[in-house]
C-alpha positions in Angstrom: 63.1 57.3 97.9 59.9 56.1 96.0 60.0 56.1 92.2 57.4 57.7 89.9 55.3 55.1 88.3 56.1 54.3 85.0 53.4 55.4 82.1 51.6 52.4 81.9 51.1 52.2 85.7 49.2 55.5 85.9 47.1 54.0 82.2 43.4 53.4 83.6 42.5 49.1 82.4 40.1 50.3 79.7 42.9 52.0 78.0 46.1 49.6 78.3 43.3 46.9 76.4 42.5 49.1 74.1 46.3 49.3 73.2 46.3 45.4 73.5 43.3 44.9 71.5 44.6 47.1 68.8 48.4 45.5 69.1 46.6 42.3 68.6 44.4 43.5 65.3 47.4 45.0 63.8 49.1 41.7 63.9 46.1 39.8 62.9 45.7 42.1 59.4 49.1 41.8 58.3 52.2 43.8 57.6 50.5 45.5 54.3 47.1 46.2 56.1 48.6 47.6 59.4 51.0 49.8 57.6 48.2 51.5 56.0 46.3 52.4 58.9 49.5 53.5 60.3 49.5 56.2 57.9 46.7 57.3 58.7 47.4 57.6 62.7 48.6 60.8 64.7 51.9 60.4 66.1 50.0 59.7 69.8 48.3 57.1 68.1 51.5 55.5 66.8 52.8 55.8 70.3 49.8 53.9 71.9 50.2 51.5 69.0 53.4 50.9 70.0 53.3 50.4 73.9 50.8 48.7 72.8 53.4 46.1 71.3 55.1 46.1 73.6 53.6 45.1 76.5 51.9 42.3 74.5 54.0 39.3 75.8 52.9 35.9 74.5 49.7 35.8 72.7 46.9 33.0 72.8 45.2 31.9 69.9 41.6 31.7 71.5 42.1 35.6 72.5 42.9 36.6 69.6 40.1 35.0 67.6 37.8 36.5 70.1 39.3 39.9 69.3 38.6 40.0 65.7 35.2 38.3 66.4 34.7 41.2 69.1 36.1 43.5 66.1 34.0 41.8 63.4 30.7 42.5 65.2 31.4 45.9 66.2 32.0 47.0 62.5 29.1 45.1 61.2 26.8 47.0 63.8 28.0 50.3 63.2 27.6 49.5 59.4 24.0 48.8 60.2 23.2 52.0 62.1 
């Protein structure tokens, strides 16, 4: 009998790194920062957040500096448009 694929199987790429990329940022801002913007989020969002947690395993300093230098520029060109 073949089981059904769990949640994040059937996830396309571009979204389980958004989640990972988001996990990551959330971590990176700090407990008072991150709680904030939780507030803020729709309970699907807080979901995402979350599986987004957990499926985050062991992180690696290089990637995360990339990620908030990936976030960094974003903001800074959508501040400039």
């Amino acid at each position: 009998m073949e089981t059904a694929p769990a949640p994040t199987d059937r996830i396309p790429a571009r979204h389980a790194d958004g989640r990972r990329k988001a996990a990551i940022l959330m971590l990176a801002l700090g407990e008072e920062a991150a709680a904030r913007i939780c507030a803020e989020l729709d309970d699907r969002d807080i979901t995402n957040l979350a599986i987004g947690f957990a499926d985050l395993g062991r992180l690696d300093a290089k990637e995360v500096e990339q990620l908030i230098e990936e976030f960094a520029t974003h903001v800074s060109l959508s501040l400039a448009a």
